[in-house]
C-alpha positions, -999 to +999 in steps of 0.1 A: +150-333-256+126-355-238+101-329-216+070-353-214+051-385-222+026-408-210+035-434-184-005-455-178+001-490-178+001-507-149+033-511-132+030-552-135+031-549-175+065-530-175+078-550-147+067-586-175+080-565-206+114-560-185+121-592-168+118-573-135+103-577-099+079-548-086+093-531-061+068-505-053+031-508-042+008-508-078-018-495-055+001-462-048+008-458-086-010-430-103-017-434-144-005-402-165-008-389-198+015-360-190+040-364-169+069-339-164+097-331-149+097-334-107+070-359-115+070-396-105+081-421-130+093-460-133+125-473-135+145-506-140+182-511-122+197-547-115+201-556-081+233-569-065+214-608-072+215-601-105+177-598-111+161-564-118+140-541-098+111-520-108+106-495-089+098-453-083+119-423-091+117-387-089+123-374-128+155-346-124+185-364-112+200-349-085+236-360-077+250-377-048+277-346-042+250-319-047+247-306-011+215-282-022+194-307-041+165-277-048+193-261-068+198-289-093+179-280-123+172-289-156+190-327-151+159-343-164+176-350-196+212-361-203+231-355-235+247-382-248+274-367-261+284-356-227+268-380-201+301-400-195+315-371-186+294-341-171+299-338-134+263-345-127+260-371-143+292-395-150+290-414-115+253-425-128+264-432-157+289-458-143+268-472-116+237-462-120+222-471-154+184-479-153+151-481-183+130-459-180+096-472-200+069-452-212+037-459-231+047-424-254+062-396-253+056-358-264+080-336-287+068-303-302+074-289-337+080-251-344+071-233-372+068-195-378+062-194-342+036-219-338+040-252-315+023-285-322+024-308-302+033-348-314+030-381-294+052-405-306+045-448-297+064-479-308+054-488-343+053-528-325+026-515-298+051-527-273+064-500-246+091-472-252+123-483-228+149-452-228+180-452-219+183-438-182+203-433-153+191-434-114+205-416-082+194-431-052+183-414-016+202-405+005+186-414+033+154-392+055+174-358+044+171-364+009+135-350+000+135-364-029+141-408-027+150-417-057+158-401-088+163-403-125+174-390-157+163-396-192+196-397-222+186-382-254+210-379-284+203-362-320+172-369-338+166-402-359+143-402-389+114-411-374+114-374-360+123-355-391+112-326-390+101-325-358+127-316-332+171-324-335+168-345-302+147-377-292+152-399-261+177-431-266+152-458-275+169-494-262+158-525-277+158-558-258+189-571-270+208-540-253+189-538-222+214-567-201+243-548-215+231-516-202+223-526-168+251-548-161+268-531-134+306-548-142+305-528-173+315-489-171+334-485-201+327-458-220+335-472-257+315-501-249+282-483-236+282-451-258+275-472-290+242-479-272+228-441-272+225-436-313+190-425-325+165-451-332+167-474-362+139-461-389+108-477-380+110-482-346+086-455-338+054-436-352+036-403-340+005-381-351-004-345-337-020-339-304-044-312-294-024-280-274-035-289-241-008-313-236+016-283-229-002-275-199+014-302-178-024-297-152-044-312-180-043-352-179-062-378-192-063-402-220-078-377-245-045-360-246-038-386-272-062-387-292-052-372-328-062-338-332 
């Protein structure tokens, strides 16, 4: 799964990593080293021009049928092995692919009962760029604008031993296949959500009080 990580750039770097126009104002952008779930994040879709668009979503995708949005839970991950086809999820996935960057991301390890807590960053220094899928607003009764959905799929061996998921990782080379709006078949996309190649990222343990999603600030990665 993919519960947390660290979005503190500013906008402007993601939106001259991704080839994309800002489409929110950076002044109302707020730095994180934990966000979660319901929490504000950054997404990338291609417009009908066919340049891309930076701009704000709400992390839990809710549905465009979903007539209750408050009672659409736990859509802040998408399997891969069912995106293409889970209710909530397959119109996205055929018109509504975005990335979703990050500067890291948070995965916890169990054993004998005990959590610890491990942020993992590109081994290139570059940002993360998941694989994600975007729901707009429906207009001033949707409370929510827009909203998102990150795809995870089983675990590559950069998180051995760590957790059996991690978020898709996209490289550049896939990014214009994965936004392009004319494509929405499903043999041609799902090649694109396999774990990441070894080497593509690196991680080291971080103190506890990551998993209290109040605490923020750049000491939360820091090794511990």
């Amino acid at each position: 799964m993919c519960g947390r990580f660290a979005l503190f750039s500013e906008p402007s770097r993601f939106a001259e990593f991704l080839d994309a126009e800002l489409a929110l104002d950076p002044e109302a952008f707020r730095p994180s080293w934990n966000v979660g779930p319901t929490r504000t994040i950054l997404g990338v879709a291609e417009r009908a021009d066919g340049h891309r668009s930076l701009g704000a979503y709400r992390w839990g995708l809710v549905p465009g049928w979903a007539k209750e949005p408050s009672a659409i839970r736990s859509t802040f991950n998408a399997r891969a092995e069912t995106v293409a086809t889970k209710p909530t999820f397959r119109s996205a996935f055929r018109r509504g692919r975005i990335l979703i960057p990050a500067d890291a991301f948070y995965e916890w390890q169990t054993e004998g009962g005990v959590k610890t807590p491990f942020a993992f960053t590109r081994t290139d220094g570059n940002p993360i760029v998941f694989a994600g899928l975007g729901e707009p607003g429906r207009g001033p009764d949707q409370p929510y604008g827009d909203t998102a959905t990150v795809i995870t799929t089983t675990a590559g061996p950069d998180m051995a031993g760590i957790h059996d998921r991690m978020p898709v990782i996209l490289e550049p080379d896939a990014w214009a296949h994965w936004l392009d709006p004319a494509v929405n078949d499903r043999e041609e996309l799902e090649p694109l959500l396999r774990p990441a190649p070894p080497g593509t990222i690196v991680h080291h343990s971080v103190d506890r009080a990551v998993g209290n999603i109040r605490n923020d600030g750049p000491q939360l990665l820091s090794t511990s």
